[in-house]
Residue frames as a rotation matrix with the C-alpha (Angstrom) as fourth column:
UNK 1
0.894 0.089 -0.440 57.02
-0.043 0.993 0.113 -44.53
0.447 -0.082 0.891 11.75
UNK 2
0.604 -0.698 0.386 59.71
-0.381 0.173 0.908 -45.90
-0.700 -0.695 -0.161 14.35
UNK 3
0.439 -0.497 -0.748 62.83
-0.883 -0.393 -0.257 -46.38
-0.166 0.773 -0.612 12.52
UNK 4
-0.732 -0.239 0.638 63.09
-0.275 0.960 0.044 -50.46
-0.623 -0.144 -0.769 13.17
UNK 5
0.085 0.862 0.499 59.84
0.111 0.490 -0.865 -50.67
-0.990 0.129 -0.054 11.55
UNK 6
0.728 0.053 -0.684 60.91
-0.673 -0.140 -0.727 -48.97
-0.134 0.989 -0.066 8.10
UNK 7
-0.316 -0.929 -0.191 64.11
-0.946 0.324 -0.011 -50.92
0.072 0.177 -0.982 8.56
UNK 8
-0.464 0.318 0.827 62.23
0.098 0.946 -0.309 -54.67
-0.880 -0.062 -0.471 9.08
UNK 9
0.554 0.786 -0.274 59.84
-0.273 -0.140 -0.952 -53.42
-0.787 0.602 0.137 6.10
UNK 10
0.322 -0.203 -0.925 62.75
-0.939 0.052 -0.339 -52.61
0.117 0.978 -0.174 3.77
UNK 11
-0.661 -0.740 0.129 64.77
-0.732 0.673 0.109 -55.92
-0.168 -0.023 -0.986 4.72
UNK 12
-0.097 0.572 0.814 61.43
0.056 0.820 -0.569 -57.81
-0.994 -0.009 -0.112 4.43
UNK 13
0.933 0.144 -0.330 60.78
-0.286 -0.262 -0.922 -56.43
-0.220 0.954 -0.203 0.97
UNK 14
0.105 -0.939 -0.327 64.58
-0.991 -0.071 -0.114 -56.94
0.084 0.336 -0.938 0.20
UNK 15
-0.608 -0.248 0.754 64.54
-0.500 0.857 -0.122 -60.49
-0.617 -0.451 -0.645 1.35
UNK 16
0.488 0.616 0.618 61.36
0.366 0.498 -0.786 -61.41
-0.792 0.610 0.018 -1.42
UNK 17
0.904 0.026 -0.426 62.73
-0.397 -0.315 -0.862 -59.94
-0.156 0.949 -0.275 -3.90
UNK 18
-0.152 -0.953 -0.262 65.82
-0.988 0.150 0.026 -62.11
0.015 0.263 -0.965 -3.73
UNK 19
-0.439 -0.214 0.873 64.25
-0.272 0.957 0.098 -64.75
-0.856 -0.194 -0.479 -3.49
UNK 20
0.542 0.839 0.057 62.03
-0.153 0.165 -0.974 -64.01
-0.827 0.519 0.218 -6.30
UNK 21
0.448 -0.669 -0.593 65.38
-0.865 -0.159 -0.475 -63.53
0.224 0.726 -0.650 -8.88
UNK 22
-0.546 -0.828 0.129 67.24
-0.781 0.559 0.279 -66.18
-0.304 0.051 -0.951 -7.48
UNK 23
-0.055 0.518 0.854 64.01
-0.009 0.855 -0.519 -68.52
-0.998 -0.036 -0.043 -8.29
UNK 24
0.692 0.451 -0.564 63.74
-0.178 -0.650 -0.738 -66.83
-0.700 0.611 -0.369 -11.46
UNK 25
-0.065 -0.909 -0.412 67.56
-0.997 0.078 -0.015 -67.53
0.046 0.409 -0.911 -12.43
UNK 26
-0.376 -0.224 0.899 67.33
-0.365 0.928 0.079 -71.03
-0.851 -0.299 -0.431 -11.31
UNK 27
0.331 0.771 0.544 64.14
0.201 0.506 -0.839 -71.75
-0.922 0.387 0.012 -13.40
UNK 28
0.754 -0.234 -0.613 66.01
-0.653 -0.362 -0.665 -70.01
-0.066 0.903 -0.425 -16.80
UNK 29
-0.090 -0.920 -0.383 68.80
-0.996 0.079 0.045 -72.09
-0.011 0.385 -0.923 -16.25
UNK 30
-0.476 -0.227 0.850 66.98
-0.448 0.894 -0.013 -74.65
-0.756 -0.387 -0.527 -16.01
UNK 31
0.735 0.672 0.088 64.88
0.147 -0.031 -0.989 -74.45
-0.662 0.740 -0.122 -19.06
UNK 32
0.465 -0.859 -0.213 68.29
-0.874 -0.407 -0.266 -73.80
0.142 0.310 -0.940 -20.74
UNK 33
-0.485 -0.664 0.570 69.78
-0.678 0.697 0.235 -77.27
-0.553 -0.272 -0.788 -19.34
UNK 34
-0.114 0.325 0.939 66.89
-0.098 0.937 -0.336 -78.93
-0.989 -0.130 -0.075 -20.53
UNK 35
0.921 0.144 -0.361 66.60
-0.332 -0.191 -0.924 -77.14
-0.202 0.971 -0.128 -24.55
UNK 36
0.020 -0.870 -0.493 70.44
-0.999 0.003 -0.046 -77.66
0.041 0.493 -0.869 -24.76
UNK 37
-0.728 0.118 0.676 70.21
-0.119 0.949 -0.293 -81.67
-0.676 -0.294 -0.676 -23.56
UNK 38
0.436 0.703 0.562 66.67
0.518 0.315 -0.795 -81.92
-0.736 0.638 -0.226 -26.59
UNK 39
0.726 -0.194 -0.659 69.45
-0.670 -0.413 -0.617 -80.61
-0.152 0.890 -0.430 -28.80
UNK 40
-0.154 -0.930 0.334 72.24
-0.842 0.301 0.448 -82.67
-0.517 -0.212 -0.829 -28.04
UNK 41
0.080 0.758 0.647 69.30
-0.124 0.652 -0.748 -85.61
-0.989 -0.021 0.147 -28.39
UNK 42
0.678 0.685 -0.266 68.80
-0.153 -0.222 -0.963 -84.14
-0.719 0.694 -0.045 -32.16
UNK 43
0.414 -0.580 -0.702 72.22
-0.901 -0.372 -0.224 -83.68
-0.131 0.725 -0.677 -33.26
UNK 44
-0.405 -0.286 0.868 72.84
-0.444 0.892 0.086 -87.42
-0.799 -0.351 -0.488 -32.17
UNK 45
0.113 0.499 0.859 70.32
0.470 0.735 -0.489 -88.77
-0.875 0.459 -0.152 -34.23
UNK 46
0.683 -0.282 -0.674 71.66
-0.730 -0.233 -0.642 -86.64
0.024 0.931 -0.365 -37.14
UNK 47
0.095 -0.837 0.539 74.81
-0.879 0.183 0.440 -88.13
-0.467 -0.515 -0.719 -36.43
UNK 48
-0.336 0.325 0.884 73.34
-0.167 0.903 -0.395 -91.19
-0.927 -0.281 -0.249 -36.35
UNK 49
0.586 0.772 -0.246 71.48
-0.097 -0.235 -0.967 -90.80
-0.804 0.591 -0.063 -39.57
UNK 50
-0.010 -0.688 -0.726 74.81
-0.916 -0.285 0.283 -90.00
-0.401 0.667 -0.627 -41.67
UNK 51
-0.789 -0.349 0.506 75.49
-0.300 0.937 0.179 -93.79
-0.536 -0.011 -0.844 -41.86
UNK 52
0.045 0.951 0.304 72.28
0.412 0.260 -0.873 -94.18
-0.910 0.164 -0.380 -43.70
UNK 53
0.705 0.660 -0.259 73.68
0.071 -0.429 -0.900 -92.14
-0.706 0.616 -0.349 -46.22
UNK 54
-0.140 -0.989 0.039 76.87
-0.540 0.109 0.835 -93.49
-0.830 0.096 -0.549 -47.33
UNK 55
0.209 0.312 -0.927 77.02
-0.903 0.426 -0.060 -94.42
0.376 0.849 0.371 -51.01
UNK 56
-0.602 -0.188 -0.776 77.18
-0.247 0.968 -0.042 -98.52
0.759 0.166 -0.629 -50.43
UNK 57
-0.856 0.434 -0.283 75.40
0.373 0.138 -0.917 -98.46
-0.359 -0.890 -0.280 -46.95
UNK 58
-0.833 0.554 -0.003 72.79
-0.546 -0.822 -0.161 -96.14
-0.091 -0.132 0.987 -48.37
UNK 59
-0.735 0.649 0.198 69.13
0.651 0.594 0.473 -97.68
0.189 0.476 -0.859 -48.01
UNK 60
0.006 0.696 0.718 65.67
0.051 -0.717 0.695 -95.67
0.999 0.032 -0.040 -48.18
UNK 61
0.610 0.533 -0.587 65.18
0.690 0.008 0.724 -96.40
0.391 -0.846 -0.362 -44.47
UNK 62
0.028 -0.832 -0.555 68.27
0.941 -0.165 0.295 -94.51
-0.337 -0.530 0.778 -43.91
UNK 63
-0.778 -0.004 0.628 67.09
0.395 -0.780 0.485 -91.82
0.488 0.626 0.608 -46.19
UNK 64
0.306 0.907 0.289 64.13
0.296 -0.379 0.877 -91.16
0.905 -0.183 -0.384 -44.49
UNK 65
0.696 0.080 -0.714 65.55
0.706 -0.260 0.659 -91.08
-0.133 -0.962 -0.238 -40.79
UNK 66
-0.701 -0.654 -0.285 68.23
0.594 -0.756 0.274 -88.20
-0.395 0.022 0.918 -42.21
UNK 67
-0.400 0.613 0.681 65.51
0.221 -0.657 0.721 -86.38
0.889 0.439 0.128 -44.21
UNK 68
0.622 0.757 -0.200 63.42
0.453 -0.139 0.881 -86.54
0.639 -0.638 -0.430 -40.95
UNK 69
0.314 -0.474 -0.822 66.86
0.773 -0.374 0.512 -85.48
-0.550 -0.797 0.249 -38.25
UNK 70
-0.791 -0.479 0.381 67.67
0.596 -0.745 0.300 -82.89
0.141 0.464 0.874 -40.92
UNK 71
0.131 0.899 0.418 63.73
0.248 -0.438 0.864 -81.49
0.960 -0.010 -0.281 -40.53
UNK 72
0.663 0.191 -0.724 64.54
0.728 0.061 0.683 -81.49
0.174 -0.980 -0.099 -36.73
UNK 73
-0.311 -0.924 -0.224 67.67
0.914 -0.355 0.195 -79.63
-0.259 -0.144 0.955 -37.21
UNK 74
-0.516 0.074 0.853 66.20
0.559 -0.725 0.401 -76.99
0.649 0.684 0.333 -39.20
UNK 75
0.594 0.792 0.140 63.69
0.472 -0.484 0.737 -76.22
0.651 -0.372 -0.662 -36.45
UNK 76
0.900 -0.214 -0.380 66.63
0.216 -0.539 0.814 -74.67
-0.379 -0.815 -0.439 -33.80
UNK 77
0.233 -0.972 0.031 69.66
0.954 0.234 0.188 -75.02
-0.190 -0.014 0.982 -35.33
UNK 78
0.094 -0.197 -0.976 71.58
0.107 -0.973 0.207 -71.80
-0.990 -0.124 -0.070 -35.49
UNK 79
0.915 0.174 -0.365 71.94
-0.330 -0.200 -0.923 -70.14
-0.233 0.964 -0.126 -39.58
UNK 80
-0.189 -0.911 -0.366 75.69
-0.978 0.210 -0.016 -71.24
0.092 0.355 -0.930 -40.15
UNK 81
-0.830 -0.091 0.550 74.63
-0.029 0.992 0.121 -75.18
-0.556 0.085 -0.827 -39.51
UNK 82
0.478 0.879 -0.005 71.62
0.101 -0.060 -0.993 -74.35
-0.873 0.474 -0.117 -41.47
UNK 83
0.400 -0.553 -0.731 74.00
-0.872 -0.474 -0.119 -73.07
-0.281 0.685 -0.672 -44.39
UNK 84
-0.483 -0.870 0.099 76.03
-0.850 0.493 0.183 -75.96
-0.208 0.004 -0.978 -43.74
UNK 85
-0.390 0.444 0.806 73.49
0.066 0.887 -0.457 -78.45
-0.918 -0.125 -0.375 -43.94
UNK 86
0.797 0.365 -0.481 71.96
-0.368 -0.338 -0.866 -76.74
-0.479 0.867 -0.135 -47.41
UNK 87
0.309 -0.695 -0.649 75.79
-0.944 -0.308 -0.119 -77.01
-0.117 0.650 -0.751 -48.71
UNK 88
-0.698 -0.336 0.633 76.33
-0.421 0.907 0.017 -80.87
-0.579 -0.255 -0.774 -47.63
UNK 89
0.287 0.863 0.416 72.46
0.199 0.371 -0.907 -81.89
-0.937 0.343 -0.065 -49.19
């Protein structure tokens, strides 16, 4: 083979395969923008929740939406806010 032709071949081949990583990176970091943003979402409505559980404020409805953002928490949170959350309850 003529040495332009291996040299278009490799630069075609070199030219997908950056685009395939850089699509690849995009799409992780976007799946990443969107798990950290449906945590933020969760810890809010803990947040939120505390106030439901203040001795004088405290009413069942408020018990139930912290029992229910603490169940949410458990499902991602890392083990130290897990720990913490065992040591607060």
């Amino acid at each position: 083979m003529d040495a332009t032709i291996v040299t278009a071949i490799i630069s075609l081949v070199g030219s997908f395969f950056v685009v395939a990583v850089t699509y690849w990176f995009t799409k992780q970091r976007e799946r990443e923008a969107g798990w950290r943003k449906e945590k933020l979402a969760y810890y809010k409505a803990f947040v939120e929740s505390l106030s439901g559980t203040v001795e004088g404020d405290s009413t069942p409805d408020g018990q139930r939406a912290f029992a229910k953002a603490c169940n949410n928490l458990l499902l991602f949170a890392p083990q130290p806010v897990i720990e913490a959350l065992d040591a607060f309850r």
